[in-house]
N, C-alpha and C positions, 0 to 999 in steps of 0.2 A: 767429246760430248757424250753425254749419258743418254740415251730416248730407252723408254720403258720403265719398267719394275726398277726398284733399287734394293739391293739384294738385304734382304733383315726389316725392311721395311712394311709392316699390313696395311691396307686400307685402315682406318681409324684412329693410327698411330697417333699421336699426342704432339705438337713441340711447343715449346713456353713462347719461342721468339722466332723472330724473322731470321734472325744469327742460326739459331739452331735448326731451320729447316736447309740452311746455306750448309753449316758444318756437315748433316747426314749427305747431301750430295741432291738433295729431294727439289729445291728450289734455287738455284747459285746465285740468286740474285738478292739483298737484303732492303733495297728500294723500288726497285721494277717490279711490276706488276705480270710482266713476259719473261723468262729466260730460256738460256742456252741458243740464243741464233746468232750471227755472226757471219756475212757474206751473204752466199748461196743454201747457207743450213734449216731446217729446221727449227723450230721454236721446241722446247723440251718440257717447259709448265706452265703454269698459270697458278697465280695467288687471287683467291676471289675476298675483296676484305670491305669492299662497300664503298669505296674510294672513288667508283665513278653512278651516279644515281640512275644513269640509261640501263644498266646489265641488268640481267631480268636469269634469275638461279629457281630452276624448276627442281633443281633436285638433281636428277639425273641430266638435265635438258637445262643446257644453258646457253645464253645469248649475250656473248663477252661481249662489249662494248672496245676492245684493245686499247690503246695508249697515244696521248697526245690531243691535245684541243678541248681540255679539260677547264675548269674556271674551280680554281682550288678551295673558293669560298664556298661554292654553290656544290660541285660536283655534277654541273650540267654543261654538256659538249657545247661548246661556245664559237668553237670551229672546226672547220676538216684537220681528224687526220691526214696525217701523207701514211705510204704505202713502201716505211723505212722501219730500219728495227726492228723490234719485238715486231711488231705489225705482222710488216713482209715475213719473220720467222712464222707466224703462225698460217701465214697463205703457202709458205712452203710444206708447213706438215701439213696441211690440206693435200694439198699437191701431189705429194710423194706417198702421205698413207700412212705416217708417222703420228701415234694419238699420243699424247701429252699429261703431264701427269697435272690434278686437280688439289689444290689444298685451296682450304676456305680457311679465316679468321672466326674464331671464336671467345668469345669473351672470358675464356683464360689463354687465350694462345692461337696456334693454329693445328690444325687436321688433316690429314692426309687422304683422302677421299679416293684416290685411286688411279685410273686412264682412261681418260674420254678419247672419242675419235673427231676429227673434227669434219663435221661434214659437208659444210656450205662457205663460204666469205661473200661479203658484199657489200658495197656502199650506197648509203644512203643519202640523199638529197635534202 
């Protein structure tokens, strides 16, 4: 597993596709929404692309919504996540201290925005 910078890579970088942020090493995932965890690991990034309508993107300041109990027509949380997967990887880099790299969708492609820290999880009722 990769956590941090990915060497050649700047904040703003460019990529056309979900493929091509997988090929540089940036997001390894080309469907999830979470990558790199696996067991006890850390979560390693986040793709922010509009896919769930709760996540609220300040900029600098964001409020992921994670993965799972999603209603695919709507993109409004329809039930609990569980506290599995990408999820858990992300309470892990909380955890440990490990900040995550950020790429957002843009209406040519995706961007590479950089490493956030993640500083809080919690569920909501």
């Amino acid at each position: 597993m990769a956590h941090g910078e990915i060497h050649g890579i700047q904040v703003g970088h460019h990529f056309d596709s979900r493929q091509a942020l997988c090929d540089a090493g940036v997001h390894r995932m080309t469907q999830n929404g979470i990558a790199g965890y696996g067991g006890n690991q850390p979560a390693e990034s986040i793709v922010l692309s509009g896919g769930y309508q709760d996540d609220i993107d300040d900029g600098d300041e964001i409020l992921y919504t994670g993965e799972g109990g999603r209603d695919p027509a709507s993109g409004r949380q329809i039930r609990d996540q569980e506290l599995t997967k990408g999820n858990l990887g992300l309470v892990r880099a909380c955890e440990q201290g490990f900040p995550i790299r950020v790429c957002r969708k843009t209406p040519s492609g995706y961007r590479y925005d950089g490493l956030y820290s993640i500083e809080d999880h919690g569920h909501e009722a």
